[in-house]
C-alpha positions, 0 to 999 in steps of 0.5 A: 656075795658083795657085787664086783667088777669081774676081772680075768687072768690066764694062759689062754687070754690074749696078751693086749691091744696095738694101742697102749692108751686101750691097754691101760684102760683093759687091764689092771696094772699087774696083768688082769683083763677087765671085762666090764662086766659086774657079777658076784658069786654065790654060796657054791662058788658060781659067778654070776653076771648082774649087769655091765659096768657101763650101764651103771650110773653114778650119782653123788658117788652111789652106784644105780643099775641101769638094768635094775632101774629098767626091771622096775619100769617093765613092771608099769603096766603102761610100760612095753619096753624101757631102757635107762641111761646116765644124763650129765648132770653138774650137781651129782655128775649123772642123773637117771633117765628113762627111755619108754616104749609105751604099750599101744602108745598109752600116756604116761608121765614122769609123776606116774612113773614116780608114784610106781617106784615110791610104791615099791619102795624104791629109795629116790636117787634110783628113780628116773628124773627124766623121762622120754617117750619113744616110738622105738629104740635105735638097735644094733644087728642083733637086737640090743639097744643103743644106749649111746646113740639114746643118750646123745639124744637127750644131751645134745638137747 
């Protein structure tokens, strides 16, 4: 099935948030909870979650998926770990950028990850047009990366 934002409605959900600006951003107008969370279901009716409605860039108007970004850079044999974020960009709104651990602190350059992803066959607006080499990620207590505290990084520059 076509991907979508996965949305909720029950007896069980809660009723909403002490801040009304914080209801209006959580649920649709007649009552459904969004979850931030993008997913499809497939042929037997099972809902999949395919990735987070935040981690989704939007240049020119076209949907990227941050984690389909990084599943293409962890398949660069310089690449130990990456995470992708959306960077301001006048012209199209957000552009890709790529954040990488290397494996045992090997170079690697923008020209090299693009040549990896023209290899693939991965259409343009999709490859990262910006990368950052990093020692480590910024991690919250159980593990995942701080995408937010990354992208204030390189925007603050």
């Amino acid at each position: 099935g076509e991907e979508g934002e996965i949305i909720s409605r029950g007896p069980d959900q809660f009723l909403g948030y002490m801040d009304p600006a914080m209801d209006a951003d959580a649920f649709t107008g007649d009552g459904w909870f969004r979850t931030g969370d993008i997913g499809r279901f497939d042929a037997d009716g099972y809902l999949t979650i395919t990735d987070r409605k935040k981690d989704i860039i939007i240049r020119g108007g076209e949907n990227i998926s941050a984690r389909e970004v990084e599943e293409i850079l962890a398949e660069h044999p310089k690449v130990q770990e990456a995470a992708v974020t959306p960077v301001s960009d006048e012209r199209y709104g957000e552009r890709v950028c790529a954040f990488v651990i290397t494996r045992e602190s090997q170079l690697l350059t923008l020209d090299e990850v693009l040549e990896h992803f023209k290899a693939r066959g991965v259409a343009k607006q999709k490859t990262p047009e910006r990368l950052e080499i990093v020692d480590a990620f910024p991690r919250t207590l159980s593990g995942k990366v701080q995408k937010y505290v990354l992208r204030r990084g390189v925007e603050k520059r």
